[in-house]
C-alpha positions in Angstrom: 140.2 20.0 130.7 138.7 18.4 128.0 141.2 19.1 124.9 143.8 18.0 127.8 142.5 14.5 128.2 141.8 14.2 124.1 145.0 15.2 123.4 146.1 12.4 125.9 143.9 9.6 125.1 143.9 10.1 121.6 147.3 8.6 121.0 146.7 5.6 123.0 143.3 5.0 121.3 145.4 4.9 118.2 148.1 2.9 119.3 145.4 0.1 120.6 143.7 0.0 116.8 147.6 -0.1 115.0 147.8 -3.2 117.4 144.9 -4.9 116.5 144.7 -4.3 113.0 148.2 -4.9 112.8 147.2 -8.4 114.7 143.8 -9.0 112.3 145.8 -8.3 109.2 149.4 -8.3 109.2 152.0 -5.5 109.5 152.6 -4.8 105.8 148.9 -4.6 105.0 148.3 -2.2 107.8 151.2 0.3 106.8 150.0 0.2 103.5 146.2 1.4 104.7 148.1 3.9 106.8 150.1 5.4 103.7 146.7 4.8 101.0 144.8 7.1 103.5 147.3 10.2 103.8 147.8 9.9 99.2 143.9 10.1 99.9 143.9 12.8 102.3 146.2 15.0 100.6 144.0 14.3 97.6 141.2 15.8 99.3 142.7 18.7 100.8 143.8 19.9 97.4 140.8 18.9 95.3 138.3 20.6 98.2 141.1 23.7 98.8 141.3 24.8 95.1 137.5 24.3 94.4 136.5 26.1 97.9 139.0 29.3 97.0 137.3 29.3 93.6 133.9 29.5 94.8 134.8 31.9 97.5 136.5 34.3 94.7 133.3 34.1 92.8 130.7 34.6 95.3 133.1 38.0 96.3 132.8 39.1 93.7 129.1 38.9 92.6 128.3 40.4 96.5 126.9 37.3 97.7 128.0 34.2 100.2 127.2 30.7 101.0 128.1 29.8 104.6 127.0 26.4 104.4 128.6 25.2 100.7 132.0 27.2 103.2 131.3 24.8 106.1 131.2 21.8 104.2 133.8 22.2 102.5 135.9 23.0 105.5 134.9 20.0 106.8 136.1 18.0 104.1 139.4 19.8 104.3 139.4 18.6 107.9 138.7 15.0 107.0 141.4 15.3 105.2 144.0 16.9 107.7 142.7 13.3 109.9 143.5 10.8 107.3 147.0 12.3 107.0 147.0 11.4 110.5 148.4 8.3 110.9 145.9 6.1 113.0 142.9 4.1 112.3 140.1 6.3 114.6 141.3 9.7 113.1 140.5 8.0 109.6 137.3 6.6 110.8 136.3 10.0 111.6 137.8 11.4 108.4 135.3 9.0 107.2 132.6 10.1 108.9 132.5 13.4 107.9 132.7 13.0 104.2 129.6 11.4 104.3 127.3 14.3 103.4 124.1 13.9 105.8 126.7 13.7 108.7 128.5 17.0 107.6 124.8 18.5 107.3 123.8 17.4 110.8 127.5 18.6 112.5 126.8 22.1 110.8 123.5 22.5 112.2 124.8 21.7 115.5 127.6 24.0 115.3 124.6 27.0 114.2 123.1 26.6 116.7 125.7 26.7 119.2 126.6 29.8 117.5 125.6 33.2 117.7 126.7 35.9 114.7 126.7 39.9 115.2 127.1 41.8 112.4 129.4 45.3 112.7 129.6 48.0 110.2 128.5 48.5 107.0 128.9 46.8 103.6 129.4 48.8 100.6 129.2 47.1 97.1 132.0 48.3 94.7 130.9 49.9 91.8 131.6 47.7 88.5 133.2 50.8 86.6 134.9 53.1 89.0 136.2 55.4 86.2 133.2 55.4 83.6 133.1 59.3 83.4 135.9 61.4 82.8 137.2 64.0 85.0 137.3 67.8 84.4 139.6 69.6 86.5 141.7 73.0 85.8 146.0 72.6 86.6 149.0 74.7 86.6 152.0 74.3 85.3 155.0 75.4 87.3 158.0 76.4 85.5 161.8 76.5 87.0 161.8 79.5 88.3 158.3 78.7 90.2 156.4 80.8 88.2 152.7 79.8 87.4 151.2 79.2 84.3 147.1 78.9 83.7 146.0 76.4 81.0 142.4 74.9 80.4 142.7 70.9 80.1 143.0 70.3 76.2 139.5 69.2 74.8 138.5 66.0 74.9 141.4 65.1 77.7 140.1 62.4 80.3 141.6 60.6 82.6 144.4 57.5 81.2 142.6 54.2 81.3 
């Protein structure tokens, strides 16, 4: 029920504020605002994206995670979906959560509303997987399917 309503009275909410900025300020001045806060959002998105898919690429591969420098950063890629939204309450909270204590304090909510499970194991790759070579005995087949027994030639490993 609740998304239902939100979804509802979120448009009119916005409609209300485009009136009365639009009645404080002027129409031009409050398009521009409009259009300055989605060139800002869309900055955001891709300055938060690129350095958030960095970060997770490295922490892969070391073996390690940071859930909370992840949640912040999703929530900055939110604030930035909202002020590509065009209204004035979607930016105000786009505002809100790029201030850093109010992120902090929505994610420690959110933790505690959640509960994690773990399932299965985690295996670490080995750095090398090929550092020692492989000794194995083959057979060559000829064309008429005969078989014919060599030892590998010395020193053969395995193509790098």
């Amino acid at each position: 029920m609740w998304p239902f309503l939100i979804f509802l009275l979120l448009p009119i909410v916005e409609i209300v504020l485009f009136i009365q900025v639009g009645g404080l300020i002027g129409v031009l001045p409050t398009i521009s605002l409009v259009f300055l806060a989605g060139i800002v959002g869309v900055a955001i998105i891709r300055q938060q994206g690129l350095n958030t898919l960095d970060q997770l690429s490295r922490d892969l591969e070391n073996g390690r995670g940071d859930g909370d420098r992840l949640a912040h950063s999703a929530l900055k890629v939110i604030a930035g979906i909202l002020l590509i939204i065009p209204g004035f309450f979607s930016d105000a909270v786009a505002l809100l959560l790029l201030v850093p204590p109010i992120r902090s304090l929505l994610i420690r909510w959110g933790a505690s509303k959640v509960t994690v499970r773990a399932t299965g194991a985690m295996r670490r790759r080995p750095q090398q997987a090929w550092a020692e070579p492989i000794e194995a005995e083959y057979e060559i087949l000829d064309d008429e399917g005969l078989v014919n027994r060599q030892q590998p030639p010395s020193g053969w490993t395995r193509p790098r």
